[in-house]
C-alpha positions in Angstrom: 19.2 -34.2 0.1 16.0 -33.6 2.3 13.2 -31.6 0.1 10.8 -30.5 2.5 12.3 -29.2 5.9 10.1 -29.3 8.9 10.6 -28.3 12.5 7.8 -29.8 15.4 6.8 -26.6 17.9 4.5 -26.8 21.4 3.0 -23.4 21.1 2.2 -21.2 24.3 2.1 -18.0 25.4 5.3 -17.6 27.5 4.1 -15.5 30.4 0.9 -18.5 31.3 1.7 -22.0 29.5 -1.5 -23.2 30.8 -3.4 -20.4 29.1 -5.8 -21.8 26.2 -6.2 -19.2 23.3 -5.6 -19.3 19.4 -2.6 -18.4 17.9 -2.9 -14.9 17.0 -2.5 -14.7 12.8 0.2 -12.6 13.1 2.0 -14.9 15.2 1.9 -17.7 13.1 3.1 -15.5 10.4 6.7 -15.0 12.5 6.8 -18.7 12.9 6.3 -19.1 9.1 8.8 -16.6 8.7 11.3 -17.9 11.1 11.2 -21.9 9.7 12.1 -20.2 6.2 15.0 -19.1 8.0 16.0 -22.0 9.2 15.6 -23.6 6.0 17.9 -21.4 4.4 20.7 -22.0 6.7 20.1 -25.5 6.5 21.1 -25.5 2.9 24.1 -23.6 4.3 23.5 -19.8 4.8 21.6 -18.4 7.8 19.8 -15.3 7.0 23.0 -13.5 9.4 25.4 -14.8 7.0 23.3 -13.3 3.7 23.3 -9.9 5.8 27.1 -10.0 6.0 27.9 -11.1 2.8 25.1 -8.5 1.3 22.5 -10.4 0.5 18.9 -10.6 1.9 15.6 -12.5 1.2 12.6 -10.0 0.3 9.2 -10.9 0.4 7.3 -10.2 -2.4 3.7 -12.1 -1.5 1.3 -13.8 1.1 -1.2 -16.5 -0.2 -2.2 -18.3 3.8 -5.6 -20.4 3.6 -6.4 -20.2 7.4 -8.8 -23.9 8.4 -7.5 -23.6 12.3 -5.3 -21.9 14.4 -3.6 -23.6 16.8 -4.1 -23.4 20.4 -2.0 -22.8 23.2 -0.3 -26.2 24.4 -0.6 -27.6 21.1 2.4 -29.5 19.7 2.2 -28.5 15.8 4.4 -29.3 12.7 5.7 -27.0 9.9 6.7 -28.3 6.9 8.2 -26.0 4.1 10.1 -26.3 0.9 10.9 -24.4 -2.2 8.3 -25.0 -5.2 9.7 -23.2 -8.3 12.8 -21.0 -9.0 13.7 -18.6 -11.5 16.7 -16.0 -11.8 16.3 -14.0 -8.4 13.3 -15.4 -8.0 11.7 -18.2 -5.2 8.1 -19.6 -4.3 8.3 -21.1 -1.1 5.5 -23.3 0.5 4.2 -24.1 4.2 2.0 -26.7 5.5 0.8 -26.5 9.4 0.2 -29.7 11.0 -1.3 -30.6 14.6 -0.6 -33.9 16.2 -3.2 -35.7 14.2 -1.3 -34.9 11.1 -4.2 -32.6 9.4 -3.0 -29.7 7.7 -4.5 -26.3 9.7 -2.5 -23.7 7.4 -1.3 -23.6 3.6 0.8 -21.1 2.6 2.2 -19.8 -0.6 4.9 -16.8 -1.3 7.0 -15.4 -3.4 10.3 -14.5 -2.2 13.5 -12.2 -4.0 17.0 -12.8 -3.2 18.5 -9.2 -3.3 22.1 -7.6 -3.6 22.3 -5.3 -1.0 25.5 -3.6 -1.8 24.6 -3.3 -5.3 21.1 -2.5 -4.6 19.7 -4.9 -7.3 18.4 -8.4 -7.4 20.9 -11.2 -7.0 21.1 -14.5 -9.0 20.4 -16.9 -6.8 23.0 -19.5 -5.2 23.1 -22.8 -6.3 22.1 -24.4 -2.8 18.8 -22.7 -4.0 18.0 -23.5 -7.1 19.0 -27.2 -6.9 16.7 -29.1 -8.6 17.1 -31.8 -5.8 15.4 -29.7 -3.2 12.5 -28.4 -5.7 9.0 -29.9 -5.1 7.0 -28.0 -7.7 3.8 -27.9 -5.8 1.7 -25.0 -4.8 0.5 -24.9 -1.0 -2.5 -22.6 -1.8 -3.4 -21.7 -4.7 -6.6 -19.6 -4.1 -6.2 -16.0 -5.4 -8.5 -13.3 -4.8 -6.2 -10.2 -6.4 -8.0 -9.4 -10.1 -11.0 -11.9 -9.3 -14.3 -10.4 -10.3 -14.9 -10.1 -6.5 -12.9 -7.4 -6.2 -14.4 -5.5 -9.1 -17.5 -4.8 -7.2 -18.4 -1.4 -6.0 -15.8 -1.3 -2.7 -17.2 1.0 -0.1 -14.8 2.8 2.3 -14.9 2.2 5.8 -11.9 3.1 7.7 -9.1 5.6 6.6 -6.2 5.5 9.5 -2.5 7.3 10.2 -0.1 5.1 11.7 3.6 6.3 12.5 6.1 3.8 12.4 7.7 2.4 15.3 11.5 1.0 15.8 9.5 -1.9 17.0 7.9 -2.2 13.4 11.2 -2.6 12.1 13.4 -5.6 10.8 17.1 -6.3 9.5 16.7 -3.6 7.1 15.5 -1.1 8.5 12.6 -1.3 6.2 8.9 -2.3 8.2 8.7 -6.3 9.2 6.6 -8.0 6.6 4.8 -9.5 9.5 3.5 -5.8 10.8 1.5 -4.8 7.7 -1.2 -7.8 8.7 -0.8 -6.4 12.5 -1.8 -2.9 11.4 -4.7 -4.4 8.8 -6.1 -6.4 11.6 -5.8 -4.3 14.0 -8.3 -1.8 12.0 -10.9 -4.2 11.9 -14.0 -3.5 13.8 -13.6 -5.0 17.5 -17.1 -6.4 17.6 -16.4 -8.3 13.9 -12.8 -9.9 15.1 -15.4 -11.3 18.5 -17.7 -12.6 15.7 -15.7 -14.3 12.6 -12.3 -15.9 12.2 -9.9 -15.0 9.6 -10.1 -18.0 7.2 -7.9 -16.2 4.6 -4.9 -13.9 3.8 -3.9 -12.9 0.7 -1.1 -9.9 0.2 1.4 -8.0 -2.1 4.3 -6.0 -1.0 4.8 -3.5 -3.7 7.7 -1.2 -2.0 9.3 -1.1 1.5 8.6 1.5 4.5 11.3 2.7 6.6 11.9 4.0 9.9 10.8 7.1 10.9 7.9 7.5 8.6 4.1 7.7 8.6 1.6 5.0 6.4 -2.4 5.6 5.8 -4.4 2.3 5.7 -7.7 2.6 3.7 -9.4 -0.3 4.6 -12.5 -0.9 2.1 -15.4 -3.7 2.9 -16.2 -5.9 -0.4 -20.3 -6.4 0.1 -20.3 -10.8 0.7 -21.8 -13.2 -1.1 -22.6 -15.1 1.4 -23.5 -13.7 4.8 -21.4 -16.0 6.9 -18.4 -14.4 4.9 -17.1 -10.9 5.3 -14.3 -9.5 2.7 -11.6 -6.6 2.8 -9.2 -5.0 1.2 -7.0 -2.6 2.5 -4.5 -0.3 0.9 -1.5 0.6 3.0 0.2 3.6 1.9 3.6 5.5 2.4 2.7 8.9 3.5 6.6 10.6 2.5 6.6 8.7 -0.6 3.1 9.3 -2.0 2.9 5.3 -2.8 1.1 2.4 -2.7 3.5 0.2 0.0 1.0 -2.8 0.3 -1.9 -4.3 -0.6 -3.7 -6.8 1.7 -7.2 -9.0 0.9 -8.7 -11.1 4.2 -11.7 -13.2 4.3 -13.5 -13.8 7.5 -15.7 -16.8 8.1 -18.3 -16.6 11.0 -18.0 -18.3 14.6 -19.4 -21.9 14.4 -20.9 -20.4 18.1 -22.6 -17.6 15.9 -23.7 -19.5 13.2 -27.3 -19.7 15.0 -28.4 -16.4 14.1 -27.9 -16.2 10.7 
């Protein structure tokens, strides 16, 4: 029984193949997403077959360290595999590849396996929890959530209304895990995202957002401590329900190109 699934990709942007450009962040979180999906149906349900039967995978957490993106044209390898179980519960790493075999992406997350009929967490199936397929080793294991560096003084930046879209929208009706980094990174200050990279992605999905509805990102910088570093944390809330709906921490490394003027 194979313990670490992996699936081999050429990446491009599908209206101009020849085009060279990164791999948007967001981007490579669908891929992630979608090779966890395909490791799940390897060990015998797709995530169609969950949805019938009434059962779903829920993310709970993000923990990506960010060394390269890929580029367009670039053949790349993911690797995943499932690094710890307990009662509804999954952690489920990623590696990221490029031809050369050096790793561009780690990834932790934390994963629940829910009843959908009986709204409730479901006990997992056998297929996964068997200790065959377990490798019980973290991908990344940097945390930034209750560090001291988020106890400094966090000065607000950016308070922004977004309404949902049906484009925002997955399975469940409830907003794509992949759409919350979309709308933190899309609030980031044009001329910063021209400047750094994101090097680092760490987040917490406390409670879902549905379709129609309104969220409020409060986006807060962290002062650096170093200045080729910048830090935020963003709070994305659920406007109807008064709640906290995510929580999302990204690092950002400067340009080697920009380095110079430091």
């Amino acid at each position: 029984m194979k313990q670490i699934f992996e699936k081999t990709i050429k990446f491009y942007f599908p209206d101009n193949e020849d085009y060279r450009q990164k791999m948007d962040p967001v981007i490579l979180i669908d891929y992630l997403n979608d090779i966890a999906g395909k490791h799940s149906e390897a060990l015998g349900y797709s995530l169609e077959s969950l949805l019938r039967n009434g059962y779903s995978w829920i993310l709970l957490n993000w923990n990506i360290q960010i060394n390269e993106l890929p580029e367009s044209g670039d053949n790349i390898k993911i690797q995943t595999w499932i690094s710890r179980t307990r009662r509804c519960f999954a952690n489920r790493e990623f590696l990221v590849r490029d031809n050369q075999d050096n790793t561009m992406v780690f990834a932790s997350s934390r994963w629940i396996f829910y009843n959908l009929n009986k709204q409730v967490p479901g006990k997992l199936f056998p297929e996964f929890s068997d200790k065959r397929i377990i490798i019980p080793e973290r991908a990344c294991s940097k945390s930034i959530f209750g560090s001291s560096i988020l106890q400094k003084d966090r000065c607000q930046t950016i308070e922004t209304s977004i309404d949902v879209q049906k484009i925002d929208i997955d399975m469940l009706n409830h907003v794509h895990n992949s759409r919350y980094i979309q709308w933190s990174i899309d609030n980031k200050p044009e001329k910063m995202i021209k400047q750094y990279k994101l090097s680092y992605l760490q987040v917490s999905y406390n409670h879902e957002v549905k379709y129609p509805g309104k969220v409020t990102i409060r986006q807060f910088f962290v002062p650096p401590e170093e200045k080729s570093k910048i830090l935020f944390y963003d709070e994305i809330r659920d406007d109807e329900k008064e709640r906290l709906s995510a929580e999302i921490v990204s690092e950002w490394v400067l340009q080697t190109n920009n380095l110079k003027g430091i």
